[in-house]
N, C-alpha and C positions, 0 to 999 in steps of 0.2 A: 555421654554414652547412655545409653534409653536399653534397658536387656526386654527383647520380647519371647514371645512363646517358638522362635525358630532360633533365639540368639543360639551359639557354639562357642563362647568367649575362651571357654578353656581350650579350643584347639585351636583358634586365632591366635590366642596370646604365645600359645606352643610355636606356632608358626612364626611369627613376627618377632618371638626372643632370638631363634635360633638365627631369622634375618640379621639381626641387633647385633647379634655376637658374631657372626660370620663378616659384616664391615668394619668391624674392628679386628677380626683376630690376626690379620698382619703386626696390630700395633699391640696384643694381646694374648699371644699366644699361648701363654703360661695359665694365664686365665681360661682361655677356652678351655683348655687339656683337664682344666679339673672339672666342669661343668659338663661339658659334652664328650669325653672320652677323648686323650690321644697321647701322644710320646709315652705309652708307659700307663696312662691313668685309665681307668674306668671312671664311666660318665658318674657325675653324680647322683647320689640314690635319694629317693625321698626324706631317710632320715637324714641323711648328710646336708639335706637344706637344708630342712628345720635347725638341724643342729647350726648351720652357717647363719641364717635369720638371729637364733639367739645369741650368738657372739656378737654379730653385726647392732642390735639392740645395746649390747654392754657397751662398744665400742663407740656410738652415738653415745653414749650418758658421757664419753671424756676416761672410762674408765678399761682397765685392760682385760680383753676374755681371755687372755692363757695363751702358756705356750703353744700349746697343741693346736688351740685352735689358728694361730697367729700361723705356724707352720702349714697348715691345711688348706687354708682360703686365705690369705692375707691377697696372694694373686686376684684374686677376685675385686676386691678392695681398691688394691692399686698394683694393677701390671708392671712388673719391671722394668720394662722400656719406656712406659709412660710417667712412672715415677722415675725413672734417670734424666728426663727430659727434664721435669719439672726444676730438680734440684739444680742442673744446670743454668736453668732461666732466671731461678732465684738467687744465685752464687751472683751472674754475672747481670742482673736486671734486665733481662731480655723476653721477648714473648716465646711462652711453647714451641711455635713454629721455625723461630729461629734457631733455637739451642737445639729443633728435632734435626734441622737442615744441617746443623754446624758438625753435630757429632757426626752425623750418616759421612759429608765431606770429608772430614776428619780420618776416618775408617774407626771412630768407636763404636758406631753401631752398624749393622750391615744387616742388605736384603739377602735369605736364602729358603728359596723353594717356597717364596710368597709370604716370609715373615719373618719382622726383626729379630737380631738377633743381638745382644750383648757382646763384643769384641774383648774379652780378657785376659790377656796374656797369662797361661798357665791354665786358666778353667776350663776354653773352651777345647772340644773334642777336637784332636786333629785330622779325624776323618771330615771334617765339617767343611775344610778347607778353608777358615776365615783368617788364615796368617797373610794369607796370598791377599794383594792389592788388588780392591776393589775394579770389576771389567769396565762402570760404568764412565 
């Protein structure tokens, strides 16, 4: 990438994150909602990156940023549908794709209103409607 005197990298890169996260936020929802505003959250603010950059930093060295911060962005980090995939795949030695397929089958995870959802007996809302056997 070469910057000239018309580049706008900073509203491209504005542009192409929001692309980024928007193809993910079926498998990421929890993550977008802190980053870009939604179920409840405001987008996140300038200092609240920074602030997320420097945990993100402790957290590369092997070591822990804190509760608070673990609580705040940990979604960002690792999505909880993408992190329950994972642990499945590792549990049973199977690839991502399989353990994403198995659980959706299953009814442990479910599509609703364009994004997965965690199936938890007791947690989840029962306005949600996710007791009820999946249509597909």
């Amino acid at each position: 990438m070469k910057i000239n005197l018309l580049s706008d990298y900073g509203r491209e890169y504005s542009v192409q994150l929001r692309e980024f996260t928007e193809f993910w936020m079926p498998y990421a929802a929890d993550a977008y909602a802190i980053v870009w505003g939604s179920s409840g959250h405001k987008p996140m603010t300038p200092i609240q990156f920074v602030e997320f950059k420097k945990g993100l930093k402790i957290e590369s060295t092997g070591k822990y940023a804190g509760d608070k911060w673990a609580e705040s962005y940990s979604a960002i980090v690792m999505p909880e549908i993408i992190f329950y995939a994972s642990m499945i795949a590792v549990q049973f030695n199977v690839p991502w794709g399989l353990a994403f397929i198995r659980l959706e089958q299953e009814g442990m995870i479910r599509e609703k209103d364009g994004m997965y959802v965690r199936v938890v007996p007791g947690r989840n809302d029962p306005k949600l409607g996710l007791d009820k056997p999946s249509q597909k």
